[in-house]
C-alpha positions as CSV (number, residue, x, y, z in Angstrom):
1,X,0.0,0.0,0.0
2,X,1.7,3.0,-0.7
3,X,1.9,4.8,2.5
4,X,-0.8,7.5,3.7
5,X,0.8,9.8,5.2
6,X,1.0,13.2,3.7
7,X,3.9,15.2,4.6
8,X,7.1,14.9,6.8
9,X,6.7,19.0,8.4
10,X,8.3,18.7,11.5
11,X,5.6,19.6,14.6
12,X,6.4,18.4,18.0
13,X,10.4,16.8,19.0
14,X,9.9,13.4,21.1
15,X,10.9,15.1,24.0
16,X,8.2,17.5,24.0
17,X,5.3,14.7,22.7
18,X,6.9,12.5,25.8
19,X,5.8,15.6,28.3
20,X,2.2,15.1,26.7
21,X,2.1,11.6,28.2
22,X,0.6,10.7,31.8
23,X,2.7,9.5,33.9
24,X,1.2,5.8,33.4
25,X,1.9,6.0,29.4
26,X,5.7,6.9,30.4
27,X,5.9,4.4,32.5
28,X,5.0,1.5,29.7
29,X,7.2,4.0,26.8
30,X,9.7,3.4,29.4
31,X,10.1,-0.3,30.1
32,X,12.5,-2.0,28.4
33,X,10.4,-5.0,28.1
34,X,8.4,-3.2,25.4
35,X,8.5,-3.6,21.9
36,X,11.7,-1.7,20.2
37,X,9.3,-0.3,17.8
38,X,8.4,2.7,20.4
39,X,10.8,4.7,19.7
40,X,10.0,4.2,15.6
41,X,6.3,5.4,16.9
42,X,7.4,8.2,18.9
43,X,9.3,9.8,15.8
44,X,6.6,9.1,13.4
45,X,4.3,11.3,15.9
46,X,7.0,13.9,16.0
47,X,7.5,14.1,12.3
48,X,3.8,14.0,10.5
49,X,1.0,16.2,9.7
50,X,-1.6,16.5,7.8
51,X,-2.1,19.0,4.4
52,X,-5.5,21.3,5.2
53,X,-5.9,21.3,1.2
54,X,-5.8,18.0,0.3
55,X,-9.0,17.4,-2.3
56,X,-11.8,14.9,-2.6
57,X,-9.6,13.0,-5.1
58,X,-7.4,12.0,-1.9
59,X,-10.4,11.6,0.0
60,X,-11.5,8.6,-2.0
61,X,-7.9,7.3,-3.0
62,X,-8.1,6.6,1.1
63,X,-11.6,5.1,1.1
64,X,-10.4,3.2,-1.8
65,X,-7.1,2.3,0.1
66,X,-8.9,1.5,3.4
67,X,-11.4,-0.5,1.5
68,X,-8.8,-2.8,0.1
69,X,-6.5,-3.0,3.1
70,X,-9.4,-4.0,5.6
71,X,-11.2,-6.5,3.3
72,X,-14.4,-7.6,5.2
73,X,-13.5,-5.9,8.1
74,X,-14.4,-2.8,6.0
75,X,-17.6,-1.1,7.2
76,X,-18.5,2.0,5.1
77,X,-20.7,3.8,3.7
78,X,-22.0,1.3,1.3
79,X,-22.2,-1.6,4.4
80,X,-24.0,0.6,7.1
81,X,-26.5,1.6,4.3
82,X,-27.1,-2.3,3.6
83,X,-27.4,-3.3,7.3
84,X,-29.8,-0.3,7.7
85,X,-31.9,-0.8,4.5
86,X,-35.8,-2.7,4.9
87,X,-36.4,-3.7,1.4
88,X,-40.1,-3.4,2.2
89,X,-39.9,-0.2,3.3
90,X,-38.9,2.3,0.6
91,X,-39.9,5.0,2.4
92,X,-37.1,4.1,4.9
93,X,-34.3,5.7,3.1
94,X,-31.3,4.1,4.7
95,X,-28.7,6.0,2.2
96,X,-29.7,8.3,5.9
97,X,-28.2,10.8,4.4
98,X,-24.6,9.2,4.0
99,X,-24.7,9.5,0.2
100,X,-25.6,13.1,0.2
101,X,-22.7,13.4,2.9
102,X,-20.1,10.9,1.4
103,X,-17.9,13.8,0.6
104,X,-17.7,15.1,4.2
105,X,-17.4,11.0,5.8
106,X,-14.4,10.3,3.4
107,X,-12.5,13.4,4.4
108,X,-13.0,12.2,8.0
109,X,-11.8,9.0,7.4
110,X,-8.7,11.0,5.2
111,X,-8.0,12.7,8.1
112,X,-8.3,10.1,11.1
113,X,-5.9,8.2,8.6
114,X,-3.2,10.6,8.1
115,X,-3.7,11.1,12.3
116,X,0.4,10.5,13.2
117,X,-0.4,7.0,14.9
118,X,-2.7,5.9,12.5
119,X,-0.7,6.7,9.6
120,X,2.2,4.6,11.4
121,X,-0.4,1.7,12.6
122,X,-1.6,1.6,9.0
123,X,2.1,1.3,7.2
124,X,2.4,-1.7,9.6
125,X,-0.5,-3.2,8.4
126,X,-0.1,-2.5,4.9
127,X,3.7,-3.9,5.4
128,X,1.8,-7.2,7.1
129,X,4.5,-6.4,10.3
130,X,0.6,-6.3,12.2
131,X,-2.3,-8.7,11.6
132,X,-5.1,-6.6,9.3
133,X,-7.5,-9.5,10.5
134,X,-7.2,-8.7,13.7
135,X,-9.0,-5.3,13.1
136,X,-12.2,-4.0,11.6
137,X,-13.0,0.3,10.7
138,X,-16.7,1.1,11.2
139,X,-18.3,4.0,10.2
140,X,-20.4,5.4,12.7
141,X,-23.8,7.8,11.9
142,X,-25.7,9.6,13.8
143,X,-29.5,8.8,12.6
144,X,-31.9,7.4,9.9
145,X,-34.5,8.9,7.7
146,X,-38.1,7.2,8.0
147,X,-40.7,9.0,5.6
148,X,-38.6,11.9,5.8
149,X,-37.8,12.7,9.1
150,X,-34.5,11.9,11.1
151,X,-34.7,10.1,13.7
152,X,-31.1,10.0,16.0
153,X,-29.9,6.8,16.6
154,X,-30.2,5.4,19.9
155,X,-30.2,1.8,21.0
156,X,-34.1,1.8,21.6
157,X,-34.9,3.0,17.9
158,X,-32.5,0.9,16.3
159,X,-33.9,-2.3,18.1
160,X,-37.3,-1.1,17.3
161,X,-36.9,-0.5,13.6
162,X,-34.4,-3.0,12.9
163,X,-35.2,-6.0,14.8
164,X,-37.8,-7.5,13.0
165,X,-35.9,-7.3,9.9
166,X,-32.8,-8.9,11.0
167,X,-35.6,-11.8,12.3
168,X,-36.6,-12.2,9.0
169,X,-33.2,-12.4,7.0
170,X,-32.3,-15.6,9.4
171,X,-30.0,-13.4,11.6
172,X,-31.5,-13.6,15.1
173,X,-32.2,-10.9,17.6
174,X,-30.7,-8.0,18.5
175,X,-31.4,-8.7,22.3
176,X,-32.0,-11.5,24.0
177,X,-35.2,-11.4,26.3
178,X,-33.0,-11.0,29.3
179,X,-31.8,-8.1,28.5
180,X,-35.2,-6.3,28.4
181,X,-34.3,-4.9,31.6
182,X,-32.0,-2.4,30.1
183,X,-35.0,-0.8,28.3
184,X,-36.3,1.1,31.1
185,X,-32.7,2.6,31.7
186,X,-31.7,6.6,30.2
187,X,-28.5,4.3,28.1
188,X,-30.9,2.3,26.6
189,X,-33.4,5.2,25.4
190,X,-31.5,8.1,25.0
191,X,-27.8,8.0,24.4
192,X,-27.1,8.9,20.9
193,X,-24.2,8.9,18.8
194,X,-23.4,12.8,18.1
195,X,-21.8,12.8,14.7
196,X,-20.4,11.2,11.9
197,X,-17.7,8.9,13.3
198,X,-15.2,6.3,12.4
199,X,-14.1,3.6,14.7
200,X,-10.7,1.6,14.3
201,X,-11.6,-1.2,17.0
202,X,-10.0,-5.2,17.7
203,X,-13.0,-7.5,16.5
204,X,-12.4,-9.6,19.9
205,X,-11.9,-8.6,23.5
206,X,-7.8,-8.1,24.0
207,X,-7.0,-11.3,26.0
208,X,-4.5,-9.4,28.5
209,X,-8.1,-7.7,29.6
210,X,-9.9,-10.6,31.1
211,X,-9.9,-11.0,34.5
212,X,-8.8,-7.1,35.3
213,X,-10.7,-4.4,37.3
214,X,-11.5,-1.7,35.5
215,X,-8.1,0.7,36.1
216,X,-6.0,-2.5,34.9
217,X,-7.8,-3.0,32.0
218,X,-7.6,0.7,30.9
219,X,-3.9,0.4,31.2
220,X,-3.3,-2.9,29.7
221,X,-5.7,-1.0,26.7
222,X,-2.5,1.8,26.7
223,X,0.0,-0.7,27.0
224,X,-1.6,-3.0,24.1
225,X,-2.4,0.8,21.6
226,X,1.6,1.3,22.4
227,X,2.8,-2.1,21.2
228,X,0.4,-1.3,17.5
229,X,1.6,2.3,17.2
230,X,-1.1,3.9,18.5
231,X,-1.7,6.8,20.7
232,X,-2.9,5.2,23.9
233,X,-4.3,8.9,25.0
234,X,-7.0,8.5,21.8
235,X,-7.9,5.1,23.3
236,X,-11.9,5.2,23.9
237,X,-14.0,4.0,26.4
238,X,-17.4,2.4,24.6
239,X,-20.8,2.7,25.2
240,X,-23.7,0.2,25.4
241,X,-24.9,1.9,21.8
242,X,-21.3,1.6,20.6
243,X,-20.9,-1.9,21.1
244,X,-25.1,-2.7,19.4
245,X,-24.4,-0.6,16.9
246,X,-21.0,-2.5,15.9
247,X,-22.9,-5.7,16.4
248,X,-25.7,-4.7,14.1
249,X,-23.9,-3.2,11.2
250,X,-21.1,-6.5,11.1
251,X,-24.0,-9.3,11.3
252,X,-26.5,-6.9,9.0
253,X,-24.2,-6.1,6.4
254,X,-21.9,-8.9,6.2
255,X,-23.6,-11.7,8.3
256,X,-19.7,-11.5,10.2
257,X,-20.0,-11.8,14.6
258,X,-18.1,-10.2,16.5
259,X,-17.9,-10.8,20.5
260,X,-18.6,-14.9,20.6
261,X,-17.7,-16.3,23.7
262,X,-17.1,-13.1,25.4
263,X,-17.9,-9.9,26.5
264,X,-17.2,-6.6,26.6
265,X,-17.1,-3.9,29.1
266,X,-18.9,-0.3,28.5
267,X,-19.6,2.5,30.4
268,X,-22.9,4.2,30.5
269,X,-22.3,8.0,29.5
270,X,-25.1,9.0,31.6
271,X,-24.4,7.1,35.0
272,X,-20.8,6.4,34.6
273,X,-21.9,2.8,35.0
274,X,-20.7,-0.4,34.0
275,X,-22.6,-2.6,31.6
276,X,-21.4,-6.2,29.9
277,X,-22.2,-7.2,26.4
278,X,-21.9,-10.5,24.5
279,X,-23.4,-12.6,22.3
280,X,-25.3,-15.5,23.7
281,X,-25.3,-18.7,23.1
282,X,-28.8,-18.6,22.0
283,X,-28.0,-15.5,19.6
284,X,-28.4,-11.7,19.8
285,X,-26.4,-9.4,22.2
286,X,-27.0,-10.0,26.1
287,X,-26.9,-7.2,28.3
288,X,-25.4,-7.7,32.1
289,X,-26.0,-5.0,34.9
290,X,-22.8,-6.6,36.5
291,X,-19.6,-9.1,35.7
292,X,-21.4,-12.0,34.0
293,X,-20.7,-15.4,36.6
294,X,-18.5,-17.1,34.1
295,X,-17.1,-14.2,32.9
296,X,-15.0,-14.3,35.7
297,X,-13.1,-16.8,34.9
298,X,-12.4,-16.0,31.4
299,X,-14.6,-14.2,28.8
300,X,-15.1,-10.6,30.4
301,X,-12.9,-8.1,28.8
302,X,-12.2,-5.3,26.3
303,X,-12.2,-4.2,22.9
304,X,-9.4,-1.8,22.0
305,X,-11.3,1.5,20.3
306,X,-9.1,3.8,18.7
């Protein structure tokens, strides 16, 4: 792949980017147990940024690119419209504005590519030094358009409006029934996703996570970034609608499942609380108030989102 990254304008020296760091991301930067690729990733972060005039020919040699470099563990604007599209409801235009906007969600992912650690990150996969496979993009949106009026996506309307669809096409629930107690909580009804986003995320909990509180597991998320060239202060936390909405659009568009045999952890944005989500064995996601019984011993861990 030839290499993303658009320019070699000097911007921060590793000593001042090493400032930027908490005292925990030193701490891993600074163990000689790490891989000797750090100091490779601290002088790519030193020595790239991005044009501001690049043009929408760039845009799509990246979507092209990104396309080609993350196979089936692509989801863009042509997958999310297929997961959200009811063929016998034309009135439900799933193109959800995404085709009108394509020009605006291929510059972000232009930009988020030629991001210093993702530009370094994505020269390793394209070099095959990192495992593509081990890694899917997702294009995140923030609502639908049903008979001509947006509605935002939460998890409540896409289990609504999708669930009966995905029934029908062979491809199970969205929930299982005992997770209907999450429909009663503020996560489940009105936490939205705000923009136009994309997602760089592991398609299966990081092993080093199971079996961690919380703090551990955020570190071991740093540590893990570090070791793949990424910038372990971009690391996010997900949602409950995060990890649906992942779930939907891979089994929708593609029929591919993500989180067998294990959960992951998110945090409710409006109670700061913890939730668990996996698939059952039964099918469809299942939603745990606290650390699923088993999971204890093995399966309850994290998803790297960068």
């Amino acid at each position: 792949m030839q290499s993303t990254v658009m320019n070699t304008k000097p911007s921060l020296s590793l000593e001042e980017l090493f400032e930027t760091l908490t005292p925990d991301e030193r701490r891993i930067l600074t163990d000689p147990k790490k891989i000797p690729a750090i100091r490779e990733f601290l002088c790519s972060m030193a020595k790239h940024e991005v044009k501001k005039n690049d043009t929408q020919k760039d845009f799509e040699v990246t979507y092209t690119t990104m396309q080609k470099l993350f196979g089936e563990n692509f989801f863009g604007i042509e997958e999310v419209v297929r997961a959200f599209t009811i063929p016998s409801k034309a009135s439900f235009a799933a193109h959800i504005a995404a085709e009108k906007e394509a020009r605006k969600i291929k510059k972000m992912l232009h930009i988020k590519c030629n991001e210093p650690d993702m530009a370094f990150f994505l020269e390793n996969i394209a070099r095959g030094t990192s495992p593509a496979d081990e890694w899917m993009m997702i294009l995140h949106i923030p609502h639908l358009i049903n008979h001509g009026t947006r509605h935002p996506i939460t998890m409540e309307y896409t289990v609504n409006t999708m669930d009966k669809s995905l029934y029908k096409n062979g491809k199970g629930k969205l929930l299982t029934k005992d997770s209907r107690w999450a429909q009663s909580r503020y996560f489940y009804r009105s936490e939205k996703i705000s923009n136009y986003r994309w997602d760089l995320l592991t398609k299966r909990c990081i092993d080093e996570t199971y079996k961690k509180d919380t703090d551990k597991q955020e570190r071991t998320l740093k540590s893990y970034a570090i070791q793949n060239g990424l910038n372990p202060s971009l690391v996010r936390t997900r949602k409950p609608l995060d990890i649906l909405y992942a779930y939907f659009v891979a089994l929708s568009s593609r029929n591919a499942k993500i989180l067998l045999d294990e959960f992951d952890q998110a945090v409710c944005e409006s109670s700061n609380e913890n939730v668990y989500m996996g698939v059952s064995s039964l099918g469809g996601l299942k939603i745990h108030s606290a650390i699923p019984e088993y999971g204890k011993a093995h399966n309850t861990g994290r998803i790297l989102a960068r």
